[in-house]
Residue, then its C-alpha position, 0 to 999 in steps of 0.5 A: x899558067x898564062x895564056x892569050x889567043x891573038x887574032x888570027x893566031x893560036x899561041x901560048x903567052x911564056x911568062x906572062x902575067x894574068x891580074x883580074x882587078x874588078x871586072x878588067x882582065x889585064x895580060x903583062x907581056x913588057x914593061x908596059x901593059x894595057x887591059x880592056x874591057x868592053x861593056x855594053x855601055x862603057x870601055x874601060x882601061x887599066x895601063x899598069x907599068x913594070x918596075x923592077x920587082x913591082x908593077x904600078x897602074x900607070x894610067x886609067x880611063x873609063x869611057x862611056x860610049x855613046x851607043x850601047x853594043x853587044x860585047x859578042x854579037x857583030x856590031x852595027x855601023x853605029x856601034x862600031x863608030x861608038x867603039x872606035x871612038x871611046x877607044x881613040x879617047x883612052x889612047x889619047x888619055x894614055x898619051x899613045x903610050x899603052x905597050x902591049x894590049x890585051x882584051x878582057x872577054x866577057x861571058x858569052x864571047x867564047x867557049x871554055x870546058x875542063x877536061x881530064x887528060x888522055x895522060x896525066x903528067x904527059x912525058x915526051x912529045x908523043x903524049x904531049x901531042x896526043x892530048x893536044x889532038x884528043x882536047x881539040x877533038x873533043x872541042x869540036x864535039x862540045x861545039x858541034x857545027x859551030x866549032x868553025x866559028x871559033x879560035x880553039x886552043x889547050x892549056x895542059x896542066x898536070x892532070x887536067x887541060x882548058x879548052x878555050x875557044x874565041x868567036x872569029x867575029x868578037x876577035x876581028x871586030x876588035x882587032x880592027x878597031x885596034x888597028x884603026x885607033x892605031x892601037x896595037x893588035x890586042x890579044x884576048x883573055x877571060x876570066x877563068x885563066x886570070x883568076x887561076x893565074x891570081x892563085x898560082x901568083x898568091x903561092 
């Protein structure tokens, strides 16, 4: 399963893969790839690049920001600027070559459940879509009257789904301080996808 939320989008990420090297969650769509991870006290990045059959890191850098932030509350004017500065220093530090990017959510900026499907192994569009409905149904009883401030989305499996919700405020700040460090628009992942992912590539 691979799977990112993209900012002011739902979407499923097609043969995608999820790596998860020490707390950095990296999400490989093209030849070039770079991970973000966002601590209160430092910004760290991974650019992995696409070989034929294997992938090599292509760049790395670890900024130490000069304000510390809150990775899932709104940010101060001050800690915006303390981000949007260690962002321009990695992409300085890649050169501005970083391909697709993708952020690693620490625990607290969404939401994510386990559930058993309406129908297991689902067949045809019209089971697909009814266990579609039923998980985002019952994402917003989980969330109650704060299901409005998430990005929700379903990963199917077989006999069980993940349900993931992003807060709307983690994904726009981030999204625009990628847009002004003339970064491309990152996509979001967390760490329970990119550890399953890890399994499902060990066989």
């Amino acid at each position: 399963m691979g799977r990112g939320i993209h900012a002011g989008q739902r979407r499923q990420a097609s043969s995608s893969w999820l790596l998860h090297q020490g707390d950095l969650i990296l999400l490989i769509r093209q030849k070039r790839s770079t991970g973000f991870q966002l601590s209160d006290t430092v910004l760290r990045a991974v650019c992995l690049r696409r070989s034929g059959q294997t992938v090599q890191v292509a760049g790395k850098a670890a900024v130490q920001l000069a304000h510390t932030v809150d990775t899932v509350l709104t940010w101060t004017e001050v800690g915006r600027a303390a981000v949007l500065d260690a962002l321009k220093e990695v992409r300085q530090a890649m050169h501005g070559d970083v391909g697709s990017v993708c952020v690693g959510l620490r625990h607290g900026a969404y939401f994510f459940k386990e559930r058993p499907l309406l129908y297991a192994r689902a067949r045809g569009r019209r089971q697909q879509r009814e266990n579609r409905d039923h998980l985002l149904w019952e994402a917003q009883l989980f969330l109650d009257e704060a299901y409005r401030n998430y990005v929700v989305d379903v990963a199917p499996m077989e006999e069980h789904a993940f349900i993931v919700g992003v807060r709307h405020t983690v994904m726009e700040q981030h999204a625009k301080l990628f847009a002004a460090s003339q970064l491309p628009a990152p996509d979001f992942d967390i760490e329970p996808f990119a550890l399953h992912n890890i399994a499902e590539a060990a066989g």
